[in-house]
C-alpha positions as CSV (number, residue, x, y, z in Angstrom):
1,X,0.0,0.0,0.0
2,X,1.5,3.4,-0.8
3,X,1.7,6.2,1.5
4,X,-1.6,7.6,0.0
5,X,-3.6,4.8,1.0
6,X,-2.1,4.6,4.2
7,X,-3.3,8.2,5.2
8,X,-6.7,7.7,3.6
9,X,-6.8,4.3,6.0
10,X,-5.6,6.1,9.0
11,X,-8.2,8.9,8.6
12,X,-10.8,6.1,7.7
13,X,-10.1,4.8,10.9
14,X,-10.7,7.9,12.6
15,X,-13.9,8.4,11.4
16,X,-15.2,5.0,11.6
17,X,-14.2,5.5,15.1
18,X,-15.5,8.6,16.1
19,X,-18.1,7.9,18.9
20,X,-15.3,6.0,20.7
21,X,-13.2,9.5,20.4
22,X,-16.1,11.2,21.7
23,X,-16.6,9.0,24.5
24,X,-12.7,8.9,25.8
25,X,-12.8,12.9,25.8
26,X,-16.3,13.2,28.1
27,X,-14.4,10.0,30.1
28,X,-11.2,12.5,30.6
29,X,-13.0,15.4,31.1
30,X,-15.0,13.9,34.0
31,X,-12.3,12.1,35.8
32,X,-10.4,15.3,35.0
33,X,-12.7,17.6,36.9
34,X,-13.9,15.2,39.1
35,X,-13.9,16.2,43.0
36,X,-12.3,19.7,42.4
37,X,-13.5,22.7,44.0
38,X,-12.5,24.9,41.1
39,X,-13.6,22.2,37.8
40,X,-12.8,24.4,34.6
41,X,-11.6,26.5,37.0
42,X,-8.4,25.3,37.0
43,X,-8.6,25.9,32.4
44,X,-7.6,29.6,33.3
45,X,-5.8,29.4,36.8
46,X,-2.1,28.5,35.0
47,X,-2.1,31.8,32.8
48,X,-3.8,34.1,34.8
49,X,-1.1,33.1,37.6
50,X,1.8,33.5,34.8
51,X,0.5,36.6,33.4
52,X,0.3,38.3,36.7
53,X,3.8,36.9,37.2
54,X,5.2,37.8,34.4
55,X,3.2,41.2,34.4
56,X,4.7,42.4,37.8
57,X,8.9,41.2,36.3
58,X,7.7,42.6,32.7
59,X,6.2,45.7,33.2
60,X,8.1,46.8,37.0
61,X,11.6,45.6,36.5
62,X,12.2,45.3,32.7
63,X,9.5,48.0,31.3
64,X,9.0,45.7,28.2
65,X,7.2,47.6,25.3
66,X,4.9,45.9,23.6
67,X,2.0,46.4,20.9
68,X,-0.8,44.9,23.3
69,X,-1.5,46.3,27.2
70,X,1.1,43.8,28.5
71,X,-1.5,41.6,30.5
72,X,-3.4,41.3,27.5
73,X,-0.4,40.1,25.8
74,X,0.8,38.2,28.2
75,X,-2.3,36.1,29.0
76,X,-2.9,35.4,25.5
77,X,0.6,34.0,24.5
78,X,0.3,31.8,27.8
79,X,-3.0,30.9,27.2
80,X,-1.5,29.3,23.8
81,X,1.4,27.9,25.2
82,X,-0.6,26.3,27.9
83,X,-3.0,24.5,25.4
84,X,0.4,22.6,23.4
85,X,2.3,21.9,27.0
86,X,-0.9,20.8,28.5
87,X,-1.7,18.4,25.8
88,X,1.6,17.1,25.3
89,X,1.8,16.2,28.8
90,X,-1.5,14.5,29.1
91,X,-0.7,12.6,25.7
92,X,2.5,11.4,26.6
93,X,0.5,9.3,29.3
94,X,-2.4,8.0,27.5
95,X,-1.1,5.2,26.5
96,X,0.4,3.9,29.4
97,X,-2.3,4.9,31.2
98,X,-5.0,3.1,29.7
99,X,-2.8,-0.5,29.4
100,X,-6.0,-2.5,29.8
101,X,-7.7,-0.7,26.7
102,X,-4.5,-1.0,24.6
103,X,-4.1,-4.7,25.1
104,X,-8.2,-5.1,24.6
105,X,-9.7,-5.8,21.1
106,X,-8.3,-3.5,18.4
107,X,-9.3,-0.1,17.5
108,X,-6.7,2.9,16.4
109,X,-4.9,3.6,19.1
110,X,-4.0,7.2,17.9
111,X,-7.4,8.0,19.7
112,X,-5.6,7.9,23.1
113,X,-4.1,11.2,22.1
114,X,-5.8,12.7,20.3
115,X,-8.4,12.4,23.3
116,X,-5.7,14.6,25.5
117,X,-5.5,16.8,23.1
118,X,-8.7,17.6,22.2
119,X,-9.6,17.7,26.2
120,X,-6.9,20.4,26.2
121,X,-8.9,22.1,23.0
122,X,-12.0,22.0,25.9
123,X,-9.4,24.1,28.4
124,X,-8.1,26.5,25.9
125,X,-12.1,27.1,24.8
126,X,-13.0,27.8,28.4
127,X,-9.6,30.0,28.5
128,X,-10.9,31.6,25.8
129,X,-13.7,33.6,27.4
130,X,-11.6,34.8,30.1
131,X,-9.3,36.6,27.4
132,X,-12.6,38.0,25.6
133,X,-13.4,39.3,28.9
134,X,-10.4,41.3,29.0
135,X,-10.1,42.3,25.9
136,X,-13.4,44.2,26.4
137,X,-11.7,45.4,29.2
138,X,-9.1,47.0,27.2
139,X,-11.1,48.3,24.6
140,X,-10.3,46.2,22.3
141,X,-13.2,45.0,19.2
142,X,-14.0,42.1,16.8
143,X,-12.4,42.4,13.4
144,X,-12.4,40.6,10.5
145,X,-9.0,38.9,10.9
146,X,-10.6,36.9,13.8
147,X,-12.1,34.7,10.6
148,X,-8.7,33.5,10.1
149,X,-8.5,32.2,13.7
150,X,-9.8,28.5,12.7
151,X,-6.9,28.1,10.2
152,X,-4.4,29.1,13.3
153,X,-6.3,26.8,15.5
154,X,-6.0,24.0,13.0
155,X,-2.7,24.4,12.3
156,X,-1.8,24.4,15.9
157,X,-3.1,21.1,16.6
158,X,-1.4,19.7,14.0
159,X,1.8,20.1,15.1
160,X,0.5,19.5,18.5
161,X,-0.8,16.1,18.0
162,X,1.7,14.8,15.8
163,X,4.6,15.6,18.7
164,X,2.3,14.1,20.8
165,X,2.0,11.0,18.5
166,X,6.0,10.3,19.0
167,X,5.6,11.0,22.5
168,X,2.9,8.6,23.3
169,X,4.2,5.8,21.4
170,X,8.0,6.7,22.3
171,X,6.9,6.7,26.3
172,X,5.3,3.5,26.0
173,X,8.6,1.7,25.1
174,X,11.0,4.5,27.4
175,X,9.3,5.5,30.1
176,X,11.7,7.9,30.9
177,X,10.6,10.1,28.0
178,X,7.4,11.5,30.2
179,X,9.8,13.1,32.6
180,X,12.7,14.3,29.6
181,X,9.7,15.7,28.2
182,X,9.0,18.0,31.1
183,X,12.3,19.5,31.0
184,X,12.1,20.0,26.7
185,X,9.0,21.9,27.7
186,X,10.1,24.4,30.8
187,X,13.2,25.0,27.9
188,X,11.2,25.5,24.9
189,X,8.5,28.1,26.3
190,X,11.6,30.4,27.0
191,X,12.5,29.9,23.9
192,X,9.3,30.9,22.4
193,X,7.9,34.4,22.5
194,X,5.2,33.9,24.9
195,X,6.0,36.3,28.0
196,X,7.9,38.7,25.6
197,X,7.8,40.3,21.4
198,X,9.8,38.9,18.8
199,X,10.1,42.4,17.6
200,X,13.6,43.8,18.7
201,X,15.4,40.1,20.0
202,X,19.0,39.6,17.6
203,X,21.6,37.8,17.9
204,X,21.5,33.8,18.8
205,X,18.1,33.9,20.4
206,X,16.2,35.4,17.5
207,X,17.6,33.0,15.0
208,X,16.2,30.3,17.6
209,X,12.5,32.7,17.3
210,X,12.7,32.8,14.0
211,X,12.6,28.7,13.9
212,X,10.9,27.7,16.3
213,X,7.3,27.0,15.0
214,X,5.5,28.1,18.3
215,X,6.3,31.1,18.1
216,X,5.2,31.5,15.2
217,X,2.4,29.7,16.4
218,X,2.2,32.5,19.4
219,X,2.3,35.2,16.9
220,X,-0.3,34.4,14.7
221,X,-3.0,33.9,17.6
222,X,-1.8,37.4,18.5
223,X,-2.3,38.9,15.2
224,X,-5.6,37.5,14.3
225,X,-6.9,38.0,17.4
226,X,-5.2,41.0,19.3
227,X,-3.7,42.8,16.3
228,X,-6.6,42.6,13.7
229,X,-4.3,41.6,10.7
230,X,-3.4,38.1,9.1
231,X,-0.4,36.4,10.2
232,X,3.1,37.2,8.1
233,X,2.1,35.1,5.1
234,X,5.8,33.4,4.6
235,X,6.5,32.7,8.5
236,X,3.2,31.2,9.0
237,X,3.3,28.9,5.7
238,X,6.1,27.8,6.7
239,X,5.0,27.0,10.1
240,X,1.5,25.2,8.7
241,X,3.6,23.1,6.1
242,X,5.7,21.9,8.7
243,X,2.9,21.2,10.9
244,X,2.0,18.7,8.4
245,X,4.6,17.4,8.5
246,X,5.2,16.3,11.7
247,X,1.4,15.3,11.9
248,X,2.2,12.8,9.2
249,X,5.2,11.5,10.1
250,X,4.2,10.8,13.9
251,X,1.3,9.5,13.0
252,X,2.6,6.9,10.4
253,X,5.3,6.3,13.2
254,X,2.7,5.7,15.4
255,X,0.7,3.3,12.9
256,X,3.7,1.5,12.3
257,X,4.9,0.9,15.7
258,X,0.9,0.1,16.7
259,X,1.9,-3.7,16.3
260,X,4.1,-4.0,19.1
261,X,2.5,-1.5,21.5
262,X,0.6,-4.8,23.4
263,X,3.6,-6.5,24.6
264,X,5.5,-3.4,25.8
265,X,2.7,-2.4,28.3
């Protein structure tokens, strides 16, 4: 079967088994939010509690300039951020994690993270209205750019899910990759422009910017929804191409490596 048929297989799959998918997200949202005081509470209590942080080094010690009021800016980069580190984490588990399902009768197994990831999607929604709240707040008004938003959404779980694709299946045969993954993660947001602008940073760390596809990522929530404009049209190509990418190759990793997961559990 060519690589064609694979995809159309793999996506067949998904479908087929889409009220499974729906089920394993309302499973992880209820033993999620099960027993807590605050429930979706705790959606918006990591980037409020970064933003005020980061608000009181940003705008008291460094004076940072940026286009946004600095909370504004702040909560909406973290808000982002939160959604891919969130889901990756979760995924990274949901393998090993469910071991009784996995080793059960077959279904894709893909839907394990995906379910994380789309349970995250449910956070970042709820997130959501807490920075629509304060950009009414600010002043600051619908415009047409917002349209754009389900293309930057898309393209952000792309690349989301298919690192979370190697992560999963990689976890489930080293299970030391859960906690290397924590540390990539506390690196990489400092490397992305979440707390501060890409506008301005030379040298070493804005060649490091300038590639890293969360950032870009970052920005382009920013422009569509903060800014009013569409996203830099070469950065952000670049960034949804190789979002593609590294959905399809995790998940025909993933697909290929499916065969084996049962006896590694």
């Amino acid at each position: 079967m060519n690589y064609l048929g694979q995809v159309r297989e793999m996506v067949g799959e998904q479908v087929e088994y889409r009220e499974l998918l729906l089920q394993m997200i309302l499973r992880d949202l209820l033993l999620r939010y099960k027993q807590t005081v605050l429930g979706f509470g705790w959606a918006v209590f990591m980037p409020i509690v970064n933003t005020i942080v980061f608000s009181i080094i940003f705008t008291r010690v460094t004076h940072i300039e940026t286009r946004a009021p600095y909370p504004l800016f702040a909560y909406c980069g973290f808000l982002v951020w939160n959604f891919f580190a969130a889901s990756l984490r979760f995924s990274v588990l949901s393998l090993t994690n469910n071991s009784n399902l996995v080793k059960k009768v077959y279904f894709p197994r893909e839907i394990f993270p995906f379910s994380a990831i789309l349970v995250c999607l449910v956070d970042f929604l709820v997130g959501s209205v807490v920075l629509g709240g304060l950009m009414i707040y600010y002043g600051y008004s619908v415009t047409p750019a917002l349209l754009f938003l389900p293309i930057v959404v898309a393209v952000s779980i792309a690349f989301t899910a298919g690192i979370a694709l190697i992560l999963a299946m990689s976890n489930l045969f080293y299970r030391d990759v859960k906690y290397i993954t924590d540390v990539i993660l506390t690196t990489w947001m400092f490397g992305t422009a979440v707390a501060y602008p890409v506008e301005g940073v030379g040298g070493q760390l804005g060649i490091l910017l300038a590639i890293n596809p969360m950032t870009q990522i970052v920005n382009a929530y920013r422009d569509v929804v903060l800014y009013g404009q569409l996203p830099a049209v070469a950065p952000f190509a670049a960034t949804a191409s190789a979002s593609v990418v590294v959905l399809m190759v995790g998940w025909h990793l993933f697909h290929r490596a499916e065969f084996a997961f049962a006896e590694h559990i």
